[in-house]
C-alpha positions, 0 to 999 in steps of 0.5 A: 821904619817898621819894615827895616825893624822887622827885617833887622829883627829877621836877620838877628834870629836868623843869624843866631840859628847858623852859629854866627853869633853863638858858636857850635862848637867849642873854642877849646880844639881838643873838645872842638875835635870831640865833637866834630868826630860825634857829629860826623858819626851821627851823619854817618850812622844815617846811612846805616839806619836807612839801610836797616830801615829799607832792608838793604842790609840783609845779604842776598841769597839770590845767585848771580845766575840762573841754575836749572834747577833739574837733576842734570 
């Protein structure tokens, strides 16, 4: 009895944490639009933390190919 009243109790919190009991987002589909587009630009404002983050957004001034380097 105590176990199927613990795994009952696992499931209800679980179950709440994903949005099946309590929905996420809004009912309303223009709000539900507003924040499915605030959403989606959080994930994609990562990308340019990760970037800024790793130095991966400064431009390179290496060139394509070696130079000499000499007066030729």
């Amino acid at each position: 009895m105590r176990k199927w009243l613990l795994t009952c109790v696992a499931i209800c919190s679980l179950a709440g944490n994903t949005g099946c009991l309590l929905p996420i987002y809004s009912a309303d589909p223009a709000r539900r639009a507003q924040q499915l587009i605030y959403t989606s630009e959080n994930l994609r404002a990562v990308l340019d933390e990760w970037e800024r983050i790793w130095f991966l957004d400064m431009p390179s001034h290496l060139t394509p190919h070696s130079t000499h380097g000499g007066i030729i």
